[in-house]
SENUFI-453887 format. One record per residue (C-alpha): residue in three letters; x, y, z; residue number from 1. Coordinates in steps of 0.25 Angstrom, whole numbers. Example, Ala and Ser with C-alpha at 12.3 -4.5 7.8 and 13.67 -1.06 7.14 Angstrom:
resn = ala, xx = 49, yy = -18, zz = 31, resi = 1 $
resn = ser, xx = 55, yy = -4, zz = 29, resi = 2 $
//
This chain:
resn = unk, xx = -117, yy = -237, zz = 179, resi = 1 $
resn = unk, xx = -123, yy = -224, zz = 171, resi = 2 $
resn = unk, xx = -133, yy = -224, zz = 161, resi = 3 $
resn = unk, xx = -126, yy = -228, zz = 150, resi = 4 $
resn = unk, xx = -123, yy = -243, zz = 158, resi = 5 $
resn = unk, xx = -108, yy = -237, zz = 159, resi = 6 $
resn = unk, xx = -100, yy = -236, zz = 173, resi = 7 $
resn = unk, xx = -102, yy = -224, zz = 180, resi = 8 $
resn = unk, xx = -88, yy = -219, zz = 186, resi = 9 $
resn = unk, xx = -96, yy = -208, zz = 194, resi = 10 $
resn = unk, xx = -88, yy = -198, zz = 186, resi = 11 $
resn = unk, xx = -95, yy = -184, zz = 179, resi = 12 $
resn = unk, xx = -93, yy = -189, zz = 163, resi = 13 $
resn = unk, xx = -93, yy = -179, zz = 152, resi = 14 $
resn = unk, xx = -98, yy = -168, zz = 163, resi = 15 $
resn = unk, xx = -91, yy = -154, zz = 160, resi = 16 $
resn = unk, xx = -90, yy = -147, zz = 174, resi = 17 $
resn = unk, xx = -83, yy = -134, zz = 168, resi = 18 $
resn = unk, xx = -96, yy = -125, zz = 170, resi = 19 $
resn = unk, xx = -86, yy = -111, zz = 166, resi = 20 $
resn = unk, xx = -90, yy = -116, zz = 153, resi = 21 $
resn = unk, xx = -103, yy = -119, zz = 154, resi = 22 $
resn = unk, xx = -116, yy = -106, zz = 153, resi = 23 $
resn = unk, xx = -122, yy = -105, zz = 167, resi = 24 $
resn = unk, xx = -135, yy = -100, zz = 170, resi = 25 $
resn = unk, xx = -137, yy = -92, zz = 181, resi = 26 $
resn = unk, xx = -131, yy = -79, zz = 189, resi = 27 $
resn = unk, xx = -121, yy = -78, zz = 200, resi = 28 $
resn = unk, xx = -126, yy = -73, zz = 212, resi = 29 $
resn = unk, xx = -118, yy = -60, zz = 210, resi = 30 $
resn = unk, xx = -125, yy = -59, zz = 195, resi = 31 $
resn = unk, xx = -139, yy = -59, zz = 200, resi = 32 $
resn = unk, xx = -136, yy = -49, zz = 214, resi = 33 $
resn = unk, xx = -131, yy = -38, zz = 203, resi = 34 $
resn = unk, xx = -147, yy = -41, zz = 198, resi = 35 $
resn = unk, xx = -152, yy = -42, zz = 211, resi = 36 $
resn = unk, xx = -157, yy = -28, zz = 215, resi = 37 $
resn = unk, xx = -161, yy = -24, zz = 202, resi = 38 $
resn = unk, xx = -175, yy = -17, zz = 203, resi = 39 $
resn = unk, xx = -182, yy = -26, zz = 194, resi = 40 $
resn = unk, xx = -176, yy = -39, zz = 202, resi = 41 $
resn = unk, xx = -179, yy = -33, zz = 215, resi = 42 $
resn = unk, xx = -196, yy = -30, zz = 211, resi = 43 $
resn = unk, xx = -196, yy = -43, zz = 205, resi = 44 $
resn = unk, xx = -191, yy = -50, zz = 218, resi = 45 $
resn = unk, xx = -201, yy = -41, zz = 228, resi = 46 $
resn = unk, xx = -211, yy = -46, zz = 218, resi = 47 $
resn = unk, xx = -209, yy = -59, zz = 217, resi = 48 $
resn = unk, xx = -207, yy = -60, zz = 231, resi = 49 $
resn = unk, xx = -220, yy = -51, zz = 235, resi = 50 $
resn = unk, xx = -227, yy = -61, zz = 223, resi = 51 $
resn = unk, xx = -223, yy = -73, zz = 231, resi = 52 $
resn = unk, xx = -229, yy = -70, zz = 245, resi = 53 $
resn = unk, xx = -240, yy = -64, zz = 239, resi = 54 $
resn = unk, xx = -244, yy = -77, zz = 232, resi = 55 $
resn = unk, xx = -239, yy = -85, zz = 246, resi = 56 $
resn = unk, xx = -249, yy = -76, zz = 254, resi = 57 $
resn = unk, xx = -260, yy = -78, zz = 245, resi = 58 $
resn = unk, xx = -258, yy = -94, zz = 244, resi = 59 $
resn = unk, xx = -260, yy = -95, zz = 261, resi = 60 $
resn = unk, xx = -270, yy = -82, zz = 261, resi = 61 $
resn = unk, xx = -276, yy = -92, zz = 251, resi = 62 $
resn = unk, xx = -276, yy = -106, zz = 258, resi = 63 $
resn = unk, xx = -279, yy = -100, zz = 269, resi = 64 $
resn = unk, xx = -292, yy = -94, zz = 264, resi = 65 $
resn = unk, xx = -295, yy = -109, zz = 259, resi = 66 $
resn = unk, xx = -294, yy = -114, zz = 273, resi = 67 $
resn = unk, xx = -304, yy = -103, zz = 278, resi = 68 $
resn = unk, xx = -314, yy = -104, zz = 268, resi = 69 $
resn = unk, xx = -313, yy = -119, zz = 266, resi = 70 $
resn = unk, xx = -326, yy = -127, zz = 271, resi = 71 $
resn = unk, xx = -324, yy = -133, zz = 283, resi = 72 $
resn = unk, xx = -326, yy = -148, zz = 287, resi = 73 $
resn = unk, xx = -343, yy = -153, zz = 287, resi = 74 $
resn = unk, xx = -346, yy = -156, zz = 301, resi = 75 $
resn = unk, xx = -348, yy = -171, zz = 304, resi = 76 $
resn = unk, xx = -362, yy = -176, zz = 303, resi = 77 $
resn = unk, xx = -363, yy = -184, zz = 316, resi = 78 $
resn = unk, xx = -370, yy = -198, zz = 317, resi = 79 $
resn = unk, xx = -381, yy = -194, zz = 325, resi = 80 $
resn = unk, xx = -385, yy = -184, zz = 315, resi = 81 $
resn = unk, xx = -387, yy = -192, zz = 304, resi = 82 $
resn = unk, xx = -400, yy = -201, zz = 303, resi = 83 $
resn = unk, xx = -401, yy = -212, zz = 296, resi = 84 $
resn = unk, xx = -410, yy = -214, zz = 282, resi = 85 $
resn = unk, xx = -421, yy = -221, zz = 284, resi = 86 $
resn = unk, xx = -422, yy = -231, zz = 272, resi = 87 $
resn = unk, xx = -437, yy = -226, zz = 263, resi = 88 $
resn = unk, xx = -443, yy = -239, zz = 262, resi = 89 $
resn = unk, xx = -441, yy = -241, zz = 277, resi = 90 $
resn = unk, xx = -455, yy = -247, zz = 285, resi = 91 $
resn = unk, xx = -459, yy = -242, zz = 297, resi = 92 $
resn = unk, xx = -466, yy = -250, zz = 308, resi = 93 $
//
């Protein structure tokens, strides 16, 4: 059953598969190598590839800065060291 509340055959319906007619989008793989080792290609590449690790590098030289200047955890107070308040209106004697 398809949307429509008809029986589905599990055929394709209305579906033109003939894609010599159809505009693609896109370069073959023999389009984009005669584009490949063009200068300004190339530069942009190295750049974008410098760029990237730069950035990588800098995030962990950044976390890593976090961790070291990060305040430790407060020492425990332990149970013997704490005294106990003595209530004001308290009397002695």
């Amino acid at each position: 059953m398809n949307i429509n509340g008809d029986a589905d055959d599990g055929n394709l319906k209305n579906m033109d598969l003939d894609t010599s007619t159809e505009c693609r989008a896109g370069l073959s793989k023999d389009e984009l190598m005669k584009y490949a080792t063009l200068p300004f290609w190339v530069r942009l590449r190295n750049i974008l590839f410098a760029s990237f690790w730069i950035f990588w590098v800098s995030i962990l030289v950044a976390a890593i800065g976090y961790v070291i200047h990060s305040p430790g955890c407060t020492k425990l107070v332990s149970a013997t060291n704490v005294t106990t308040p003595v209530p004001a209106n308290s009397t002695s004697g």
